[in-house]
C-alpha positions in Angstrom: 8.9 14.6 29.3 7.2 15.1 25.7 3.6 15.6 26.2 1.7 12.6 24.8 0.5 11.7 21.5 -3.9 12.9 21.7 -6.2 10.0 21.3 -8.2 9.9 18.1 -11.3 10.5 18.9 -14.9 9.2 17.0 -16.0 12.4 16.2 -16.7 13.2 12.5 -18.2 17.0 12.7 -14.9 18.9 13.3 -13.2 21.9 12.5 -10.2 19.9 10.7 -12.4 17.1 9.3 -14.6 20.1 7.4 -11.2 21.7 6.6 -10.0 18.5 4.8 -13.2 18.0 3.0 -12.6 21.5 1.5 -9.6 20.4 0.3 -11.0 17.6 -1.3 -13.5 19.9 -2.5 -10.6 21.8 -4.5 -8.8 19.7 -6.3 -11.1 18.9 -9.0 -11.3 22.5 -8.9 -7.8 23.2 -9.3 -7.3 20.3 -12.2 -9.9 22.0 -14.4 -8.2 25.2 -14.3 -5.0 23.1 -14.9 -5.9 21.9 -17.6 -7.7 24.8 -18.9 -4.5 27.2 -18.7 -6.2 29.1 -16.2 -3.0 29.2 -14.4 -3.5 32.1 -11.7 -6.6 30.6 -10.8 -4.9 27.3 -10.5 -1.8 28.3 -8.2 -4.8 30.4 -6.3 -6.8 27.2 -5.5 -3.6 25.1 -5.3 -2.2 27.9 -2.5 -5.8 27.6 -0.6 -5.6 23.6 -0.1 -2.0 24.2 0.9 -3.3 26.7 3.4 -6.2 24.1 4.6 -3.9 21.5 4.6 -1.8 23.4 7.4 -4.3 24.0 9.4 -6.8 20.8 9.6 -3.4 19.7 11.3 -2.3 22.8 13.5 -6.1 22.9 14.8 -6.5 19.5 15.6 -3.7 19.5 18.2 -4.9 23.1 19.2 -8.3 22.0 19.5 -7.8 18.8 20.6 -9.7 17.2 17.9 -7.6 14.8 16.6 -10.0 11.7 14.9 -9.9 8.7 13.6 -12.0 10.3 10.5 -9.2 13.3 10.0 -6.7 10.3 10.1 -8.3 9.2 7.2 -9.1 12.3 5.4 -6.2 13.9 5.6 -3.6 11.4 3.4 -6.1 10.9 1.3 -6.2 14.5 0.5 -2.5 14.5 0.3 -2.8 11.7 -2.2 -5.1 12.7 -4.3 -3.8 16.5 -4.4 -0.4 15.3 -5.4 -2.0 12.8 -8.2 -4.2 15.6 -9.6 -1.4 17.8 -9.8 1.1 15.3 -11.8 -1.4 14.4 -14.4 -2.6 17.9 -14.5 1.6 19.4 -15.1 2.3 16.1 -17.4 -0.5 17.1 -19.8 0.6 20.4 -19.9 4.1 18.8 -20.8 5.4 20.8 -17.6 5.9 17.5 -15.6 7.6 13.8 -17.3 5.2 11.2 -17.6 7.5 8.7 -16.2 7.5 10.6 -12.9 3.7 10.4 -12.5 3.8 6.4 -13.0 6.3 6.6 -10.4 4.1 8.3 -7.9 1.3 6.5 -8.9 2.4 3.3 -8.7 4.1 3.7 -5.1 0.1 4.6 -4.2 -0.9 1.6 -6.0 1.2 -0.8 -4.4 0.8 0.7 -0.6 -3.2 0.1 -1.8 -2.2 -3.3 -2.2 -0.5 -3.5 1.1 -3.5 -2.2 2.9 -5.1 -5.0 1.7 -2.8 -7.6 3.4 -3.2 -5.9 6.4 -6.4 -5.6 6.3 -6.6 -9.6 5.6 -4.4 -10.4 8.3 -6.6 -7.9 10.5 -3.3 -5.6 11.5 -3.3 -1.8 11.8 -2.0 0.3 9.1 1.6 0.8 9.6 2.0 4.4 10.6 3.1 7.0 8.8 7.3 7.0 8.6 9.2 10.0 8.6 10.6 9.3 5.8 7.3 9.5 4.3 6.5 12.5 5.7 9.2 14.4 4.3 8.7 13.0 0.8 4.9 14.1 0.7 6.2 17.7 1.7 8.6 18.0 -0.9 6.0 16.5 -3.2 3.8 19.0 -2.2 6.0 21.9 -2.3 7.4 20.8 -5.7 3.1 21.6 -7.0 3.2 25.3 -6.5 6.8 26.1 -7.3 6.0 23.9 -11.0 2.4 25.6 -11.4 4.1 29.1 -10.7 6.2 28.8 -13.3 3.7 28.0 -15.7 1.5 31.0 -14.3 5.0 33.6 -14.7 6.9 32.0 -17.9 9.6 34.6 -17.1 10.6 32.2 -14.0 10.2 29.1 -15.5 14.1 29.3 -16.5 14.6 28.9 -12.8 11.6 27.7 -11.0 10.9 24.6 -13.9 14.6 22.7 -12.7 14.1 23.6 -8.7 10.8 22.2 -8.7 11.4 19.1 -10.9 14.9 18.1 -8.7 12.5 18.2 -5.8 9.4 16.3 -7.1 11.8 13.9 -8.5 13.8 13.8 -4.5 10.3 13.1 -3.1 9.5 10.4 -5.5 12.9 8.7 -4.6 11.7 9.4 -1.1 8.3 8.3 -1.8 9.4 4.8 -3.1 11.9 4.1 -0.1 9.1 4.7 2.4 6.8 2.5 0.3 9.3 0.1 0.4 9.8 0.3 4.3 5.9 0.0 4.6 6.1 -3.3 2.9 9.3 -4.9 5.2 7.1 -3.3 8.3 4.2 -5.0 7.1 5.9 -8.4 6.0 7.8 -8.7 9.9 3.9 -8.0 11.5 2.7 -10.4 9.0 5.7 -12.8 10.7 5.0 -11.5 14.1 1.3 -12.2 13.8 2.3 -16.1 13.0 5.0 -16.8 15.3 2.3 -15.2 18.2 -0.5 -17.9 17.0 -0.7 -20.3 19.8 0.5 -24.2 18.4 -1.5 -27.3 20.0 0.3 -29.1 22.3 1.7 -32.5 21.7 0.6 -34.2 24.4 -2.8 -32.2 23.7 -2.9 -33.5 20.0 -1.9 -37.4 21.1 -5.0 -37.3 23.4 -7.2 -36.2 20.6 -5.9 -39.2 18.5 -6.1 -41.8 21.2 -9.9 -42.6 21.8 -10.5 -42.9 26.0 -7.7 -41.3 27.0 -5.0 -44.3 25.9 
């Protein structure tokens, strides 16, 4: 038998929650050196958050201290890491523009889904795997792109690898966006076809005065 899924737990000082707020520390961190040119420092600080981001996960289960807080922190991180990183490499003309509408318009519309579910007071749908996959290929496609443009001698080979797998976990990116909306349209369903109806012999008793 799998061992079973840890409870999220209330707490908010933990070793992974302070682990993804260093991570959220970096990335304006990294941008500016993006943006600046200051390429080694940028695949350094990029390479840390990737390092964090390992490990808020690998020490919550370890640790047992999974929360509700890190389940927050953590895509958020994700999200905001890969966002940074696409402006950052489309400025520098290292990254298309189109593919950073892409991304950010799958994140736009999921915010837009939250906010049905939200109004309908159902869960967030969890995380697919599907999704999962395509922010890992996002985020491996960041540091293969931003080492390219820190070694120019490997940008021959490293610029086409990392942009057929940013582009693979946008199309990734979009289908799961796109099963988060079905999941959240057949709740949406669920949650009406679950509301209880008035009777009929209930409602004929509320339009007949004394009971006739």
């Amino acid at each position: 038998m799998p061992d079973a899924s840890p409870v999220p737990s209330d707490r908010i000082v933990t070793i992974p929650n302070l682990l993804s707020l260093v991570r959220l520390a970096l990335i304006p961190l990294f941008l500016g050196f993006l943006l600046t040119k200051q390429d080694p420092a940028a695949l350094a600080t990029l390479l840390a958050a990737s390092v964090t981001d390992f490990l808020d996960g690998f020490l919550a289960r370890r640790l047992n201290q999974v929360s509700r807080l890190g389940a927050v922190l953590d895509p958020i991180a994700d999200r905001l890491c890969i966002i940074a990183a696409a402006v950052g490499l489309a400025f520098r003309e290292i990254l298309p523009w189109w593919l950073v509408l892409i991304v950010f318009a799958r994140d736009l519309a999921l915010l837009v889904v939250a906010g049905v579910l939200a109004t309908h007071n159902i869960p967030i749908v969890p995380v697919s795997r599907i999704g999962k996959l395509a922010t890992a290929l996002l985020l491996a496609a960041l540091p293969v792109l931003v080492f390219a443009a820190t070694v120019p001698a490997t940008a021959p080979v490293l610029l086409p690898i990392g942009l057929v797998v940013a582009i693979v976990g946008a199309a990734l990116y979009w289908t799961a966006g796109i099963g988060y909306a079905l999941a959240t349209r057949s709740l949406i369903h669920e949650q009406r076809n679950d509301t209880p109806m008035p009777s009929v012999t209930l409602a004929t008793h509320e339009e007949a005065p004394d009971g006739r």
